[in-house]
C-alpha positions as CSV (number, residue, x, y, z in Angstrom):
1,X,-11.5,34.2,9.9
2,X,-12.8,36.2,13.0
3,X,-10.8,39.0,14.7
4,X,-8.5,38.2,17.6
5,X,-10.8,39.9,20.2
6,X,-8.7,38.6,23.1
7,X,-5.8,40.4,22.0
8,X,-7.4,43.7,21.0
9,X,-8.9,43.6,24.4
10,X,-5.7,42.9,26.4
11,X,-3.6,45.4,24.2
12,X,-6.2,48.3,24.8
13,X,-6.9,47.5,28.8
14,X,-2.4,47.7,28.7
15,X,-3.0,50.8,27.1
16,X,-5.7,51.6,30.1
17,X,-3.4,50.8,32.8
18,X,-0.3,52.8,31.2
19,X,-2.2,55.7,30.7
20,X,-3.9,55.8,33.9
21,X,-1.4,53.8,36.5
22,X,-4.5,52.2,38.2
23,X,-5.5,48.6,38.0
24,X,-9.4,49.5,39.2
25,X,-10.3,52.0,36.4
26,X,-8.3,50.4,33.4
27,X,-10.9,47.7,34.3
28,X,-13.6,49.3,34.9
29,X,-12.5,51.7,31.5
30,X,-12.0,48.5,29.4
31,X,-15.9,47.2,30.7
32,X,-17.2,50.2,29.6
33,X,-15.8,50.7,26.1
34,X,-15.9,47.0,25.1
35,X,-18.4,45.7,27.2
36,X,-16.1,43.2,28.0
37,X,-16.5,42.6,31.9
38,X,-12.6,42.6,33.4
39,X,-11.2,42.4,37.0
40,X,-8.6,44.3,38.2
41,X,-6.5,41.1,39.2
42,X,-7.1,40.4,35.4
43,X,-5.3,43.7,34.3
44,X,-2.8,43.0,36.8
45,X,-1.9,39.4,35.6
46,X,-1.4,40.8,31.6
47,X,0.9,43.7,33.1
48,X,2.4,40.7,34.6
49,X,2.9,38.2,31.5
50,X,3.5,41.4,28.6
51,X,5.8,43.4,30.7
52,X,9.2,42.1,29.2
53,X,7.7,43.0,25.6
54,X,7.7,47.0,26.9
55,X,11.2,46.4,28.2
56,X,12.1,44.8,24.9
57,X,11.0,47.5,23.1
58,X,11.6,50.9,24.5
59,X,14.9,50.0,26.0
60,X,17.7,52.2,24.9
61,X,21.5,52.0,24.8
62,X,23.4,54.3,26.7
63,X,26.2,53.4,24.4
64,X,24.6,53.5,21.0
65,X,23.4,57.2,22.2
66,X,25.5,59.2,19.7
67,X,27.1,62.7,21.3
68,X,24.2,65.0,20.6
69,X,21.0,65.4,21.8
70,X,18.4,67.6,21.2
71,X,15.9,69.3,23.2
72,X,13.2,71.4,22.6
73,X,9.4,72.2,24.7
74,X,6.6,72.8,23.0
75,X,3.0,74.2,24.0
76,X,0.3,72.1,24.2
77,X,-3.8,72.6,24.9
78,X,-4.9,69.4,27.0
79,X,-8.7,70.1,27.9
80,X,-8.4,73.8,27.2
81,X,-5.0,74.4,29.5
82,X,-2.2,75.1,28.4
83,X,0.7,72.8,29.1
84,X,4.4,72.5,28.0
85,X,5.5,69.5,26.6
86,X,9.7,69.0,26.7
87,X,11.1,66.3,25.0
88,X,15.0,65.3,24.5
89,X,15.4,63.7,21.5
90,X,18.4,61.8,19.5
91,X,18.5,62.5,15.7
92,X,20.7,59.5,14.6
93,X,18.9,57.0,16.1
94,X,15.5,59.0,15.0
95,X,14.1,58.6,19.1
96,X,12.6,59.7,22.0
97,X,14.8,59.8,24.9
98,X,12.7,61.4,27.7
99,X,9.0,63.3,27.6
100,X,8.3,65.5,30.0
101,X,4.8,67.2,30.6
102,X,4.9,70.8,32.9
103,X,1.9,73.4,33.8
104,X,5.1,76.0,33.6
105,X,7.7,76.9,31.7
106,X,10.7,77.9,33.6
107,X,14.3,77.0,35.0
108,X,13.8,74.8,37.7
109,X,11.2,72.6,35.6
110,X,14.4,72.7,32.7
111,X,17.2,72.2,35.2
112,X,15.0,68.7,36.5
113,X,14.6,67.6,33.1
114,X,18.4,67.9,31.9
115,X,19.1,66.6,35.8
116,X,16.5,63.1,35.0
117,X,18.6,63.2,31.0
118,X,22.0,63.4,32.3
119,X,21.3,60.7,35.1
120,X,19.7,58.4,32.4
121,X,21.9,59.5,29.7
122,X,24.9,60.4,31.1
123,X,27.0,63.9,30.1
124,X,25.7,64.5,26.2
125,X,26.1,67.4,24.4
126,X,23.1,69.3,24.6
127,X,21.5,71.4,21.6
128,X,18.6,73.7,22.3
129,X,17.1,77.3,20.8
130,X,19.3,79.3,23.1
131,X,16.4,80.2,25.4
132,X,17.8,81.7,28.7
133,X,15.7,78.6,30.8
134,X,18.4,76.3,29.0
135,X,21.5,78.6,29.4
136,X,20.9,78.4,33.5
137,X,20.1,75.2,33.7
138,X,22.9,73.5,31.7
139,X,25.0,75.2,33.7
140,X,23.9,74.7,37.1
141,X,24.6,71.5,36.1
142,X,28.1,71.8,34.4
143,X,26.4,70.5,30.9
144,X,28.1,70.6,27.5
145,X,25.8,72.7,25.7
146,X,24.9,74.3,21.7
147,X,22.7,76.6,20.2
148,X,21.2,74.5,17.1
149,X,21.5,75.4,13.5
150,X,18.8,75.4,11.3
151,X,19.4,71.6,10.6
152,X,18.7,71.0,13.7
153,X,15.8,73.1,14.6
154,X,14.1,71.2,11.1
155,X,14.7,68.0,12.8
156,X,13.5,68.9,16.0
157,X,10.0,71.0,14.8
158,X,8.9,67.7,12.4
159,X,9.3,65.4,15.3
160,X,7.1,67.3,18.1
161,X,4.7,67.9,14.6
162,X,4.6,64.3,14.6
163,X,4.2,63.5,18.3
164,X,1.6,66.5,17.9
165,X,-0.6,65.0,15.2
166,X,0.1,60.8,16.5
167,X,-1.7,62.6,20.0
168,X,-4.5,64.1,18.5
169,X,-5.4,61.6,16.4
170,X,-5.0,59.1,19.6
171,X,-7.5,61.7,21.4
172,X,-10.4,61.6,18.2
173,X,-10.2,57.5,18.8
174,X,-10.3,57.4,22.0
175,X,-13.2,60.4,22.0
176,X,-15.1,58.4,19.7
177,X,-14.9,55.0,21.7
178,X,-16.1,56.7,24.5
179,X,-19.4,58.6,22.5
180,X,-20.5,55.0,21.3
C-alpha cells in the first residue's frame, strides 16, 4: 500500500500557511520542499475545505475553564535573539489557553496579555511567580490574582519544557527538509 501523498502534502502546505499567514509563500514553500508544484488559489481552497477541523479542535469552553489559571513567560533563543514566550495555561483540563511571543519583558506587554485572557476567558483567578510585571498588571486590571505553590510552579515548568522540546524538535525537521 503506498503512502497518502495527497494528504501529507495538504497537511504540511496548512502547516505552511499557519505558520506564515501568506497564501504565495506556503506555495511556493511547499514546491520547494516536496517538489510538488502548488498554486496559491490551491492553498487557499484547502484552508477553505479543512478549516472547521482547526475550529473543532482547538475550541475551548469558557465554561469548562475551571477557576485557576496559570501563567508563566519563559526565555526563548529564535535565530540567536532572545525572545520571551508567555503562555496561560489551565492545569485541569492539561491546555494551552493563550501563547504569546514578545522581544521584551515588561508591564505593558503583561498587562495586554492578561487584558486578550480576561477578554477570552473572562475574570479567572490568576496564579503567577509573584514577579512585580504581574502584580501591576493584574491590578490595573482589577484581576483576582495568587502567588503559586510549589505544585503549581512543577506543573507550569514541565509544560513550557514540553512546548520547549515539541519546538525544537519541530525546528531539526523542518531544518532538515529544507538542507535536502
Amino acid at each position: 500500500m503506498q503512502p497518502n501523498y495527497a494528504s501529507t502534502t495538504t497537511s504540511y502546505g496548512l502547516y505552511l500557511y499557519y505558520s506564515s499567514r501568506s497564501f504565495r509563500l506556503a506555495a511556493k514553500c511547499l514546491s520547494s520542499s516536496f517538489m510538488v508544484k502548488r498554486s496559491h488559489v490551491t492553498i487557499w481552497k484547502w484552508i477553505q475545505r479543512y478549516a472547521f477541523l482547526a475550529t473543532i479542535r482547538f475550541t475551548i469552553d469558557k465554561h469548562k475553564i475551571r477557576q485557576i489559571l496559570i501563567v508563566d513567560e519563559t526565555l526563548v533563543k529564535i535565530d540567536g535573539l532572545e525572545h520571551w514566550l508567555w503562555i496561560a495555561y489551565e492545569p485541569n483540563m492539561n491546555v494551552c489557553l493563550m501563547m504569546h511571543l514578545s522581544r521584551v519583558r515588561i508591564i505593558f506587554v503583561c498587562y495586554q496579555f492578561f487584558k486578550q485572557l480576561r477578554h477570552s476567558h473572562g475574570k479567572k483567578l490568576i496564579s503567577t511567580d509573584g514577579a512585580r510585571w504581574y502584580n501591576i498588571a493584574w491590578r490595573w486590571l482589577e484581576l483576582p490574582h495568587q502567588i503559586y505553590g510549589t505544585e503549581l510552579k512543577n506543573i507550569i515548568v514541565r509544560f513550557i519544557q514540553h512546548i520547549k522540546d515539541t519546538t525544537e524538535y519541530i525546528y531539526r525537521i523542518f531544518i532538515l527538509i529544507w538542507i535536502e
